[in-house]
N, C-alpha and C positions, 0 to 999 in steps of 0.2 A: 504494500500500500504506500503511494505517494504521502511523505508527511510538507508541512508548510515547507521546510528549509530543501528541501529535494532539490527542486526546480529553480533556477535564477529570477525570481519572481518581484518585481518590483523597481521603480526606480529609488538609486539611490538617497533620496530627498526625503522618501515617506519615511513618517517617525512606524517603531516597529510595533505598534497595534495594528497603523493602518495596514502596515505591509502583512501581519497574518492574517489582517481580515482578507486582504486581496488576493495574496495564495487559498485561503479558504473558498474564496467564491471562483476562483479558477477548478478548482477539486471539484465544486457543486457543480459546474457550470460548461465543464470539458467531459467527453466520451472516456469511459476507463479505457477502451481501447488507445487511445491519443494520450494519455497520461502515460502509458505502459512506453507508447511509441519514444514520448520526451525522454522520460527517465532513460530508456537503450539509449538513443542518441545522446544524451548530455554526457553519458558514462563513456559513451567511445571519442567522443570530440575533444574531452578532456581528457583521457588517456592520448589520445595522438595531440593536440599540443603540446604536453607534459615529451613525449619521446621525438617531437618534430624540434622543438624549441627550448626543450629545459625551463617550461615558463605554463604556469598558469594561465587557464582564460583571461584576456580583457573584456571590457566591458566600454564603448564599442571595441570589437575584435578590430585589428587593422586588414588593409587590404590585401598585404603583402602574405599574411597567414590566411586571407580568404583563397586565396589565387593560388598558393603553395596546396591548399586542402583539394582543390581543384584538380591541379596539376597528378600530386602524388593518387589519387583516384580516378585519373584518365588512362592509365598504361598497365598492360600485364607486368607483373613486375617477377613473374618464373625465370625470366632466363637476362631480366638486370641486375646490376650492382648498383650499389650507390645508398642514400639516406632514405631516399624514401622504399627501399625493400629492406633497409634496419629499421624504420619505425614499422613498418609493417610486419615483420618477426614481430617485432616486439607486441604489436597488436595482437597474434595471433598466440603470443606466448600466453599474455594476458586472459585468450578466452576472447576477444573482443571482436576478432575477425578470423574467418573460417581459412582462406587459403589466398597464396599469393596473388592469383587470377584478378583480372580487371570486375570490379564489384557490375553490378548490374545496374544502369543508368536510373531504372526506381531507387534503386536503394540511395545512390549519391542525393539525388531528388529529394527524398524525404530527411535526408540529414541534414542538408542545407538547408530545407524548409522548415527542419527543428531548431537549428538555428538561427536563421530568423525571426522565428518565434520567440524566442529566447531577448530577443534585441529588442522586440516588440513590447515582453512584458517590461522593460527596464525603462520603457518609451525612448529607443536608442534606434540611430540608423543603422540600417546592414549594411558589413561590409560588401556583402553580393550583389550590392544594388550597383555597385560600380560600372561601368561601361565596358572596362576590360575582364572584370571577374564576370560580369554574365555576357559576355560574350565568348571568353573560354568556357566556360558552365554548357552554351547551347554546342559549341562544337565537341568536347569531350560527350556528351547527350551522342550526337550522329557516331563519334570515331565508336563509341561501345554498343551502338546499337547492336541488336539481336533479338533473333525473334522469341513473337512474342510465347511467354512459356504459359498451359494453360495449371489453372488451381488444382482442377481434378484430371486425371489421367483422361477419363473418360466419363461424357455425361450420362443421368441417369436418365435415359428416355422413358419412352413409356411402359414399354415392353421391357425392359429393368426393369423398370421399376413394379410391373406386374408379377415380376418373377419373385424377386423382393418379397411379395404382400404373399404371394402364395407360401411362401415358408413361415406365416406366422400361423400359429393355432389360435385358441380358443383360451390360453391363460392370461395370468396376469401380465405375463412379459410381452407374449406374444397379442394381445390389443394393444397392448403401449406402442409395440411399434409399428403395428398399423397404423396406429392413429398420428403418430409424430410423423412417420413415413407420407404419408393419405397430407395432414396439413400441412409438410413443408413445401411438397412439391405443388398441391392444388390450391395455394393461397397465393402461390406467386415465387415459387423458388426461392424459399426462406432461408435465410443465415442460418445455423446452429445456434449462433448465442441468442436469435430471436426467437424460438422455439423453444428452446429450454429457458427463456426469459416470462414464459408467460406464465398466469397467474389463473385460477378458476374465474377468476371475475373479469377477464379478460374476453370471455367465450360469452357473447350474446346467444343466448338460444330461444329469443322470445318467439323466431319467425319459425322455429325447426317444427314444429307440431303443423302448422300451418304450411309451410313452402318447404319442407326440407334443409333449411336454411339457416348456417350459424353465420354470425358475424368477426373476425377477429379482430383486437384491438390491439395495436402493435405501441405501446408507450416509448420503446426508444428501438429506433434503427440508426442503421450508419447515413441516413441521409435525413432522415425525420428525427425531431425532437417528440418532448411529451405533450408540450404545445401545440403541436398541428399530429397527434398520433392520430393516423391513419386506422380505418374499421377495414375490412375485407373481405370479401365476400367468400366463404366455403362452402358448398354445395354437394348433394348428391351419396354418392356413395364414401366422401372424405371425412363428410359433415356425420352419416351415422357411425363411421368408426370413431370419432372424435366422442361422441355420444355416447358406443360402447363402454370406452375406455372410464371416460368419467360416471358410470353408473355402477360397471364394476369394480373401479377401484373406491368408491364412494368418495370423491369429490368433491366436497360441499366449499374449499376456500384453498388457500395458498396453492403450491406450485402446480401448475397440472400435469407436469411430464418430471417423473422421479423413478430412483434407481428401484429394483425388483431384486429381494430379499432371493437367497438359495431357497429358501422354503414356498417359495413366487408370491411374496408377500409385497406390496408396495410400501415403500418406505416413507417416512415422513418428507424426508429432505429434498432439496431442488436434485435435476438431472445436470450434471455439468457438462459444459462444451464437448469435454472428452471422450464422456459417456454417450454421448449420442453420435460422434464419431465411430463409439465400439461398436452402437448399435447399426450404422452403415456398413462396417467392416462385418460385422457376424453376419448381416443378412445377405449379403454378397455371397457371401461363405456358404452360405445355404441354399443361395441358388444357384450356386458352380457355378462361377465368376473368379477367377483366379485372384491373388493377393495382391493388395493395389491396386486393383480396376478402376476405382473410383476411390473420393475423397466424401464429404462431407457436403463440399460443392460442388460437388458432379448433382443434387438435387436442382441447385437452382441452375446452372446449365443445364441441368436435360430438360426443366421447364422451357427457357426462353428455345430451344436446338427443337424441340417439339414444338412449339410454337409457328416454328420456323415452316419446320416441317409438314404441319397443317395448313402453311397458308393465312396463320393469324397474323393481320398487321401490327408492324411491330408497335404501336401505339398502344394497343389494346393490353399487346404483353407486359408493356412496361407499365402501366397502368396498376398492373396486379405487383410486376417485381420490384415497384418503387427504383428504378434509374433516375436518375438525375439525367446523364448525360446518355444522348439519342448513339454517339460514337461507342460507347462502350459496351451497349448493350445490343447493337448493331454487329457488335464482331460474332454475338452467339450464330444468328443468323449467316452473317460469311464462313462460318466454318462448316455451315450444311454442306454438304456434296451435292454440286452446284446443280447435277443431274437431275435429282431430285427435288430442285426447286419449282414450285406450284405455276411461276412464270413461264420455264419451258413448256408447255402444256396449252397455254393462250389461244392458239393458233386452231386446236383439235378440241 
């Protein structure tokens, strides 16, 4: 858990009540995901200034260490010599960096952008803002391009995903993961942490007697706050496993998707990210799909890849998968086998 002193949180000036209240409302007020992100970043940026320069962070950083952080994360650095493949040992002695290899233009991306962040809570300029560091920024960006690597090996279409649902029985394990299964994929190709985030109170069922019809209430995604959380619509045969699961496990409040006792007991406590990870790894398992076929988000890719593949526009899919951005949710769709696209077909 991020505590106030973590993060380089505040300008210099504020007396230090102000400055915990203003780490505190960064804590309330930032995604634990993006807090997790700071804390990695701030630990590596400070370990390689520490072994690039024998020196502490500044506060502003200078340009000369912008441009040098630039530099030393633009080049494979396996088969050079020099300072910047000894700070990198040394990063990599530390735990802090996996291998000599030119890092991955995301990942330089987000460190940069944590430091910035960083400048920002200080109310300080970046040094990246420079002319020359972001314009070496966009060219190391092109020199390490590579393609793009996808999150799951392979997505869970439909027919996975049916194969999936056919290995569950009739207990308590086996509705859970139908029904986590059933509403990740038919609410809109759900994150893991939004699925194992949700709450009994979460599941409107006022329409299900009436239309078949739950409503889900998503309090935080990676694109949505609590403030605008999104309802969604689940239906049909998703909406009565979800039904099942909450009658047989007697869910009257807190989490609704939780770990299953040896004795196939549901247990009180929430399901963690991990555990609903196992439970995509086991049912793969189950339906003879070899080890690694899929990830966790092979759900929401085989949503948007079926989508695709039906000929739903892609507005409508996004609509359900909550994208912000039209380009990235677009690439599900260009990875269809172009053959099989609804458009060839036009003509006939």
């Amino acid at each position: 858990m991020i505590t106030a002193m973590t993060l380089p949180i505040a300008p210099f000036h504020l007396s230090s009540a102000d400055e915990a209240a203003l780490a505190d409302l960064y804590r309330r007020g930032t995604p634990q995901n993006t807090l997790r992100a700071w804390e990695r970043d701030l630990a590596y940026i400070t370990a390689w200034k520490q072994a690039a320069f024998n020196a502490p962070l500044d506060w502003p950083e200078s340009e000369n260490v912008a441009l040098r952080f630039v530099l030393d994360h633009a080049v494979d650095l396996n088969d050079a010599q020099g300072p910047a493949r000894e700070v990198a040992e040394a990063l990599i002695g530390a735990g802090l960096r996996r291998s000599l290899s030119c890092p991955a233009p995301a990942t330089l991306d987000r460190r940069i952008a944590s430091w910035r962040a960083f400048h920002r809570m200080k109310n300080l300029a970046s040094p990246f803002e420079a002319p020359l560091v972001a314009q070496a920024r966009g060219r190391a960006r092109r020199a390490a391009a590579r393609p793009r690597l996808r999150k799951s090996e392979h997505p869970i279409t439909r027919d996975v995903l049916e194969a999936m649902l056919a290995s569950c029985d009739h207990s308590h394990r086996g509705l859970r993961d139908r029904a986590a299964l059933m509403l990740g994929w038919g609410s809109g190709g759900r994150r893991r942490s939004e699925i194992v985030a949700l709450n009994r109170d979460d599941i409107d069922n006022e329409e299900f007697e009436d239309r078949g019809l739950l409503r889900i209430r998503l309090l935080s995604t990676k694109t949505t706050g609590k403030n605008a959380a999104p309802r969604l619509p689940l239906k049909g045969r998703a909406a009565r496993a979800v039904m099942a699961w909450i009658t047989a496990a007697r869910i009257d409040n807190g989490p609704l998707f939780r770990p299953i006792s040896l004795s196939d007991r549901p247990l009180p406590r929430r399901l963690t990210p991990e555990g609903f990870s196992e439970i995509i790894r086991h049912r793969l398992e189950r339906a003879g799909y070899p080890p690694g076929f899929a990830s966790a988000h092979g759900l929401r890719a085989g949503f948007l890849t079926q989508a695709a593949l039906d000929g739903a526009p892609l507005p409508a899919a996004m609509q359900l998968s909550l994208h912000r951005s039209a380009n990235q949710a677009q690439q599900y769709y260009a990875d269809v086998e172009i053959a099989e696209n609804p458009a060839t077909d036009l003509l006939d």
